[in-house]
C-alpha positions in Angstrom: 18.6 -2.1 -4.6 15.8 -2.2 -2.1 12.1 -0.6 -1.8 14.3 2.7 0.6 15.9 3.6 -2.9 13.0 3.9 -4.8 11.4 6.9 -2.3 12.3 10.3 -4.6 11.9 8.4 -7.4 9.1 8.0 -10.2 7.2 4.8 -9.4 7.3 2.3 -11.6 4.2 1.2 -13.9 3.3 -2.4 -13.9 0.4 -4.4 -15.2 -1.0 -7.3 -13.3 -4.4 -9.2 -13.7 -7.0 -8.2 -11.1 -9.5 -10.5 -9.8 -11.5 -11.2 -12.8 -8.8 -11.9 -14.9 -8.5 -8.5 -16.6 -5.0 -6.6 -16.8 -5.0 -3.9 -14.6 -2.0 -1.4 -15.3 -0.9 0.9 -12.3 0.7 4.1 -14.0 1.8 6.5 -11.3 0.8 10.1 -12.0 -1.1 9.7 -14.9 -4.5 11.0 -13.3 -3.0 13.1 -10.8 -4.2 11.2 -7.9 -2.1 9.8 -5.1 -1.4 5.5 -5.1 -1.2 3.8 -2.2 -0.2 0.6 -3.3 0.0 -2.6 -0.4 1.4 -5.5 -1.0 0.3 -7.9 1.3 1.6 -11.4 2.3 -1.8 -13.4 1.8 -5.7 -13.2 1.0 -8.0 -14.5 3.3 -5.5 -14.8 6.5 -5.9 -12.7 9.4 -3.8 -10.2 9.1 -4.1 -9.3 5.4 -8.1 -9.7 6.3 -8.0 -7.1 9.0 -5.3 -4.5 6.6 -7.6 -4.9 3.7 -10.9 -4.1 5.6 -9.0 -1.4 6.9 -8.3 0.3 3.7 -12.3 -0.6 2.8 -13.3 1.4 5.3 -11.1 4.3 5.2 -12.1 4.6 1.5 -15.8 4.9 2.9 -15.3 6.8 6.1 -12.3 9.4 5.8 -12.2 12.6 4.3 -8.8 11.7 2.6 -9.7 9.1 0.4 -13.4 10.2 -0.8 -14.2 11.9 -3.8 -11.0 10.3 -5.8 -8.6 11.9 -3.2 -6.9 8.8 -3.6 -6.6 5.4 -5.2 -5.6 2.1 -3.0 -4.2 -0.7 -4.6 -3.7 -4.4 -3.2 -1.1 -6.7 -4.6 -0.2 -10.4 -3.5 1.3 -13.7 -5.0 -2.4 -15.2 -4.7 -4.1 -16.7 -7.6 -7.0 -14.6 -9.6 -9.1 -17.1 -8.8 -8.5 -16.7 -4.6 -8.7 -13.2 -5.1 -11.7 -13.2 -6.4 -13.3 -14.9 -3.6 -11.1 -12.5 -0.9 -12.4 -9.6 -2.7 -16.2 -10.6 -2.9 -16.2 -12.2 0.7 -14.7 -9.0 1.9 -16.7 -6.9 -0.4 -13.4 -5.1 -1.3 -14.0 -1.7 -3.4 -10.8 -1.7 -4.7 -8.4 -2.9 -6.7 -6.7 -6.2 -5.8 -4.1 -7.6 -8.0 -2.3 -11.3 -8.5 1.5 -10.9 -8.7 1.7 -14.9 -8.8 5.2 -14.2 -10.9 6.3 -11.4 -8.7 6.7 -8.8 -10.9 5.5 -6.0 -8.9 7.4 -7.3 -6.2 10.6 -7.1 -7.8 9.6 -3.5 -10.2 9.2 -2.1 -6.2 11.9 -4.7 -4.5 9.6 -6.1 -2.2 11.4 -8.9 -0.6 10.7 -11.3 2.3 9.4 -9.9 5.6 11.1 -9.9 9.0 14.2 -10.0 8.0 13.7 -13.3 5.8 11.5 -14.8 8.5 8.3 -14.3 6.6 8.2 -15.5 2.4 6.6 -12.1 1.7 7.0 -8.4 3.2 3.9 -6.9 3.8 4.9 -3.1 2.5 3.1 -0.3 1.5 4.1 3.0 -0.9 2.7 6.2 -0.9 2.9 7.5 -4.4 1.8 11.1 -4.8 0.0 12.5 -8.1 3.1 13.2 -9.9 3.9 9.7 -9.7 6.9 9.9 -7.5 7.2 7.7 -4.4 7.3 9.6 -1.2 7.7 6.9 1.3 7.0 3.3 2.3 6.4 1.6 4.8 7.2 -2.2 5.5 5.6 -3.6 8.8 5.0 -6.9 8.0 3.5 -8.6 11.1 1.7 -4.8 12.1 -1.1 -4.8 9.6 -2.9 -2.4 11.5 -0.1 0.7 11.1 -0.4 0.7 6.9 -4.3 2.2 6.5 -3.1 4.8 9.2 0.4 5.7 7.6 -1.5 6.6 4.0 -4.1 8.7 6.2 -1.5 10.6 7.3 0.2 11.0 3.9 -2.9 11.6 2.2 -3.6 14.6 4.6 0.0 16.2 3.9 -0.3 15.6 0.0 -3.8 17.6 0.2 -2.3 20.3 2.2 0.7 20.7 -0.2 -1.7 20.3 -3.0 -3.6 23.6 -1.2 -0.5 25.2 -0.8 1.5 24.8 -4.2 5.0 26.2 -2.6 4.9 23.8 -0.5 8.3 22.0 0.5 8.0 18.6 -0.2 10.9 17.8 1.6 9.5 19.1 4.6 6.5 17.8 4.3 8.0 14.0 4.4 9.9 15.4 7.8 7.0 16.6 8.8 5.0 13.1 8.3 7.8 11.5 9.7 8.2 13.1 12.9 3.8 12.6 13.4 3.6 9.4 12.4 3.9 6.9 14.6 6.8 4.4 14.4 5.4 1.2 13.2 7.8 -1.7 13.3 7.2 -5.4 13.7 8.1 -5.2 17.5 4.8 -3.3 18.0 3.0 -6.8 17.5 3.1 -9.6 20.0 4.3 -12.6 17.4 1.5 -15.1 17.4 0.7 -17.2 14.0 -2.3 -14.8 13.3 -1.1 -11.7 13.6 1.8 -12.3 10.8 -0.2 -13.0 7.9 
């Protein structure tokens, strides 16, 4: 099974220390509140720098994501004790989670990145409030496409929320066709830009 088979499904709940120590459990759909959860190759690189500081600043700036519109997760193998420091140097306002045994990286079968290129896949899920994944998406040398895929997500899963009779499915086609296709391509391959 890989991360494609869990979209239509209920996400799974896991429970992971964040960067003071403390477990943090993710449980999809228990507030009502659309997850976007990233899992990210590295703290402190460039390119999980740059993706992290993206999502910062859309929690700040965008419509979307103010007034608990939204929650953003971070997940990586790194120790609690590096992200601590990634979080406070970054002055990260969400949060970030060690997944040093991998267990949220196999409960959402996140494997390696560029097609076993990179040790980890930088992927990100868009959960909606119900706690069923709607979509992923695993760009792992384009850290720049993940903040704007959840931007557009979190715009359709307000409008449907306006809209109860919504179509769902339609509304995924409908993000789909809008969004822009990110793929690794997109990036010119240099050391910096992977991680």
């Amino acid at each position: 099974m890989t991360w494609k088979e869990l979209i239509g499904t209920a996400a799974p709940s896991v429970t992971l220390p964040n960067y003071n120590g403390e477990p943090y459990t993710i449980v999809p759909g228990k507030d009502g509140v659309p997850i976007s959860l990233f899992f990210y190759p590295k703290s402190g690189s460039y390119g999980c720098t740059k993706e992290a500081c993206q999502f910062r600043d859309a929690l700040a700036e965008k419509e979307v994501f103010k007034d608990d519109r939204a929650l953003v997760i971070g997940i990586s193998p790194d120790s609690v004790e590096k992200q601590k420091i990634f979080v406070e140097k970054q002055k990260l306002t969400y949060p970030v989670l060690s997944d040093e045994k991998f267990e949220a990286r196999k409960a959402y079968k996140v494997g390696k990145g560029m097609m076993g290129l990179a040790d980890y896949a930088r992927v990100t899920f868009i959960i909606d409030g119900k706690g069923v994944v709607r979509d992923a998406l695993d760009a792992t040398m384009n850290y720049g496409a993940h903040s704007k895929f959840v931007t557009k997500w979190l715009e359709k899963l307000q409008k449907e929320k306006e809209v109860p009779e919504a179509n769902p499915a339609q509304a995924t086609k409908e993000v789909l066709e809008a969004a822009p296709a990110a793929t690794d391509s997109e990036t010119p391959a240099s050391p910096e830009s992977i991680y």
